[in-house]
TORVOKE-434653 format. One record per residue (C-alpha): x, y, z; residue in one letter. Coordinates in pm, 1 decimal, decimal comma. Layout:
SITE         c1         c2         c3   aa
SITE          X          Y          Z    a
...
***
This chain:
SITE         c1         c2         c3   aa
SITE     1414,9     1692,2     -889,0    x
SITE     1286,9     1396,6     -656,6    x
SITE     1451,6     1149,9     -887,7    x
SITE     1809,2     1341,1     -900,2    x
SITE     1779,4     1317,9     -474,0    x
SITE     1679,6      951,1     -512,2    x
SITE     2008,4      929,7     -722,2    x
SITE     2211,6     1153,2     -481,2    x
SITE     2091,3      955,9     -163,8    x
SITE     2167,4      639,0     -360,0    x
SITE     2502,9      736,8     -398,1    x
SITE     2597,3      814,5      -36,5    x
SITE     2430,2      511,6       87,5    x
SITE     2662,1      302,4     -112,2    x
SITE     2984,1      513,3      -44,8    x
SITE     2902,8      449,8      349,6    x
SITE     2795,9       49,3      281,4    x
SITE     3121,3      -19,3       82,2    x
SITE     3348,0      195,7      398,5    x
SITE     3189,5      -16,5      651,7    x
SITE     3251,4     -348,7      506,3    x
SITE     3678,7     -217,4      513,2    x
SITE     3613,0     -249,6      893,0    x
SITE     3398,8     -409,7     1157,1    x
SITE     3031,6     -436,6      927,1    x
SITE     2809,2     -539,5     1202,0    x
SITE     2913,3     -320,1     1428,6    x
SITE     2913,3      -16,4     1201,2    x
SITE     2568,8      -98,3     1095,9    x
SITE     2462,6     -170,4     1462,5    x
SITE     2598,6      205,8     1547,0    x
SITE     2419,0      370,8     1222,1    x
SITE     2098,6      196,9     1345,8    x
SITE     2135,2      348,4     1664,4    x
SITE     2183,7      700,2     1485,1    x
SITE     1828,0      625,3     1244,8    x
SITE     1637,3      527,2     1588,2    x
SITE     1731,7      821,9     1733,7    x
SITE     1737,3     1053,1     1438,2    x
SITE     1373,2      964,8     1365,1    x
SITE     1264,1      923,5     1743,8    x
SITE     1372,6     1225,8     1825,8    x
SITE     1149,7     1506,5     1660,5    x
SITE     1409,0     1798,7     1754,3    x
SITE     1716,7     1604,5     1639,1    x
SITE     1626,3     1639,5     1244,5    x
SITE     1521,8     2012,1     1310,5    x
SITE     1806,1     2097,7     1484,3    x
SITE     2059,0     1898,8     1226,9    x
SITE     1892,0     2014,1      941,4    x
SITE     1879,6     2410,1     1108,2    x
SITE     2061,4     2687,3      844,1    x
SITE     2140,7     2916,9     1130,4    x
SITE     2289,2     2654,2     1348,5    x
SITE     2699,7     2649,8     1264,4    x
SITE     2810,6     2317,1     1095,8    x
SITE     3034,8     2303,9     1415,4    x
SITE     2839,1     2321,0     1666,7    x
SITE     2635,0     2082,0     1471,4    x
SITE     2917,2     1756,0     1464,6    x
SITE     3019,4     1902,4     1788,6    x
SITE     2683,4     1783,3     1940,3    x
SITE     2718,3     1470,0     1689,0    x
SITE     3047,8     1398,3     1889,5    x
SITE     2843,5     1439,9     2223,1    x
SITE     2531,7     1208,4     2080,5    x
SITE     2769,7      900,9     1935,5    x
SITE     2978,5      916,4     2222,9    x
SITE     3375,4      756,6     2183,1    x
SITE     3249,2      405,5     2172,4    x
SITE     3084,4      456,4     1870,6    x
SITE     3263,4      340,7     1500,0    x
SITE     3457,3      664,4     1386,2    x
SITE     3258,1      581,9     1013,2    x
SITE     2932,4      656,3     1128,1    x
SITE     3039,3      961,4     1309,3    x
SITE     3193,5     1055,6     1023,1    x
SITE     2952,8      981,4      753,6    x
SITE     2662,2     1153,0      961,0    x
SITE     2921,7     1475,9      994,5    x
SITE     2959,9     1478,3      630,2    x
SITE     2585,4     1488,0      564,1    x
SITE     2576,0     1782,6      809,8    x
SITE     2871,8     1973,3      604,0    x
SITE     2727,9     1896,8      236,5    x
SITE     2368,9     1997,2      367,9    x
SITE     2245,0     1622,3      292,2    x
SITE     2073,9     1602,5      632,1    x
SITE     1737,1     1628,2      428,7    x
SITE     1820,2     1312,8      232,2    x
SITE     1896,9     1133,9      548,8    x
SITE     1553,2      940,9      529,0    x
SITE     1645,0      843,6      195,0    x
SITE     1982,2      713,6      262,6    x
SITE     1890,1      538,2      575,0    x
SITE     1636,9      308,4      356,3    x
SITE     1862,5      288,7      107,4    x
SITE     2101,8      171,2      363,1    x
SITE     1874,0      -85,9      515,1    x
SITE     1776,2     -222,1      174,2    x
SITE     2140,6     -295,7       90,7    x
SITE     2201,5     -491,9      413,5    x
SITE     1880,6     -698,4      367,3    x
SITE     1988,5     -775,4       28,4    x
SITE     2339,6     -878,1      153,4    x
SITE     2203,2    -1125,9      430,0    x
SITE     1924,4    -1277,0      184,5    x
SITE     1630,8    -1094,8      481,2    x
SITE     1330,4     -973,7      282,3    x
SITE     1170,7     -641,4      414,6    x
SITE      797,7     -660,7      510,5    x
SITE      594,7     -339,1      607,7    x
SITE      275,8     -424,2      761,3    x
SITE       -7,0     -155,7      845,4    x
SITE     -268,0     -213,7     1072,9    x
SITE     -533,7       10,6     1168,6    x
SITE     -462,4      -55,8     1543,1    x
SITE     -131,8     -197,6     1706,7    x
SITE     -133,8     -570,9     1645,2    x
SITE     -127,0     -827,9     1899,8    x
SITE      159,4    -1021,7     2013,7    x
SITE      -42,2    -1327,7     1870,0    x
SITE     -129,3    -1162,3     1573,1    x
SITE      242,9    -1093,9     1516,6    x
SITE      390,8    -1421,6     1626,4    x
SITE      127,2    -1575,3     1362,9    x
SITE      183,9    -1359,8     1080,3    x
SITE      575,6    -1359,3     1149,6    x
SITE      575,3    -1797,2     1130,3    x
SITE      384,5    -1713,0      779,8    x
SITE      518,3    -1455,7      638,8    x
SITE      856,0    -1684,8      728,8    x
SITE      740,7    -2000,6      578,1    x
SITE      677,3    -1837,2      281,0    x
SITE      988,2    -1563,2      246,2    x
SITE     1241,9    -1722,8      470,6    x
SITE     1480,8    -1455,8      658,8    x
SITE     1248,3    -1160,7      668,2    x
SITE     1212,1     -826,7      869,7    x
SITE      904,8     -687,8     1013,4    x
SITE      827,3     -320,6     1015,8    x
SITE      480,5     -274,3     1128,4    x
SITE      296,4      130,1     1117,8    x
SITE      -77,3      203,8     1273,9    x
SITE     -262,6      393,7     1022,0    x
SITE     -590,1      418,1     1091,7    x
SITE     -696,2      594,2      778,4    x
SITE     -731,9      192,3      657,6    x
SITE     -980,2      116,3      937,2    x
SITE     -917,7     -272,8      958,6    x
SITE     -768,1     -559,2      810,9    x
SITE     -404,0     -534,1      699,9    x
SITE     -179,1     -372,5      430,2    x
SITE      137,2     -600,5      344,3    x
SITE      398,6     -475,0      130,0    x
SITE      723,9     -653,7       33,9    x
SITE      966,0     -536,2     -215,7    x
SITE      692,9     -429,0     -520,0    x
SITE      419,8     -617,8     -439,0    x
SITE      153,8     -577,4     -217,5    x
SITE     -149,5     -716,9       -8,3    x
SITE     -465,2     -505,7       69,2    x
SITE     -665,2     -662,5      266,9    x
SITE     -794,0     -393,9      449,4    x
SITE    -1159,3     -233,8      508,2    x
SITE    -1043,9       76,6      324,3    x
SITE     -977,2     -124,5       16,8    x
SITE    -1267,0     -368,7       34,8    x
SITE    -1526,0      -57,6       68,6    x
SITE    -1318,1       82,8     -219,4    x
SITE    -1377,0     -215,7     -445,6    x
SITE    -1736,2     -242,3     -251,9    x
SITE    -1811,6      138,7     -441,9    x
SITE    -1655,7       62,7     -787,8    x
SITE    -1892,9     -225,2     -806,0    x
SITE    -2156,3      -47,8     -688,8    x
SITE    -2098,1      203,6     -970,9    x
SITE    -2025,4      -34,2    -1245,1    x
SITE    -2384,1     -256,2    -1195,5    x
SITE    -2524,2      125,3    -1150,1    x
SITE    -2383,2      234,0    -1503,0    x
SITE    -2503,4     -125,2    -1654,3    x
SITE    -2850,4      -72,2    -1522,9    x
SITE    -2841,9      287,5    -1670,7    x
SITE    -2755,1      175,6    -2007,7    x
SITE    -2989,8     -124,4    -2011,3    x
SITE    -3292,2      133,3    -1934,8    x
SITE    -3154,0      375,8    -2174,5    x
SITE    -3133,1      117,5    -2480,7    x
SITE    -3520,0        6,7    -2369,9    x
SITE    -3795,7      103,5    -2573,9    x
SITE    -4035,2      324,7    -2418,1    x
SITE    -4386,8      214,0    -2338,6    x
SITE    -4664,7      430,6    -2492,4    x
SITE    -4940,0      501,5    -2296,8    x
***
């Protein structure tokens, strides 16, 4: 099931990428960006979009109302189509897969970064110059999760960096266990002492 929505969400993220680049790219994308912000900063928005009472409608109506007549007729359009196929609950999904495609078309390398606590504007304008050096165009996303107590997480495409406290007391514990076990089995293969 999860992989048939990764395949479905696939699919309308690169019917909406290929419409947008018929017509003004940057700005479409600019709009749709707008959209995700909003969709995602606004915890009623997804509730009320994704609602089975709520008339399909009065749904795009408020769509309409939200996007405004400035905004590209695509993205209206593509966001009212998710509402009508009941695809609002892939929208996550899409929006990534979205992203992903228009890092990959202007060579920018996603970066997530987790930090236990916000970082500092230092912090960032250091780790941006290096993460830079080394990737070239790249986009920061940073998340606070404090489950990982300190240090960093880095992830890029497949790969990633845990240098965090959670990890190192992790790997602190499995070593802990391992020279535990070897001690256990060096006593056990001893020959007891008489008395």
């Amino acid at each position: 099931m999860i992989e048939r929505k990764k395949i479905v969400a696939k699919r309308y993220a690169e019917a909406f990428f290929k419409a947008i680049q018929a017509e003004d790219f940057e700005e479409c994308f600019k709009d749709f960006e707008a959209f995700t912000a909003l969709y995602f900063g606004y915890e009623g928005l997804a509730e009320i979009l994704q609602h089975p009472t709520i008339h399909v409608d009065r749904k795009i109506d408020m769509l309409r109302r939200i996007f405004g007549p400035r905004t590209s007729h695509l993205v209206v359009d593509f966001v009212s189509l998710l509402v009508k196929k009941k695809r609002m609950v892939l929208f996550e999904r899409i929006s990534q897969e979205i992203e992903r495609m228009y890092r990959r078309l202007h060579g920018i390398r996603g970066i997530i970064i987790k930090s236990a606590i916000p970082l500092q504007n230092s912090e960032r304008t250091r780790l941006r110059a290096i993460l830079a050096q080394k990737f070239g165009r790249i986009e920061i996303r940073e998340l606070v999760d404090p489950a990982i107590l300190g240090g960093l997480v880095i992830q890029f495409t497949d790969q990633v960096v845990d240098v965090s406290i959670r990890n190192r007391i992790k790997q602190l514990h499995e070593l802990m266990v391992r020279v535990d076990n070897e001690w256990l089995a060096n006593l056990i293969s001893q020959p007891t002492l008489a008395l």
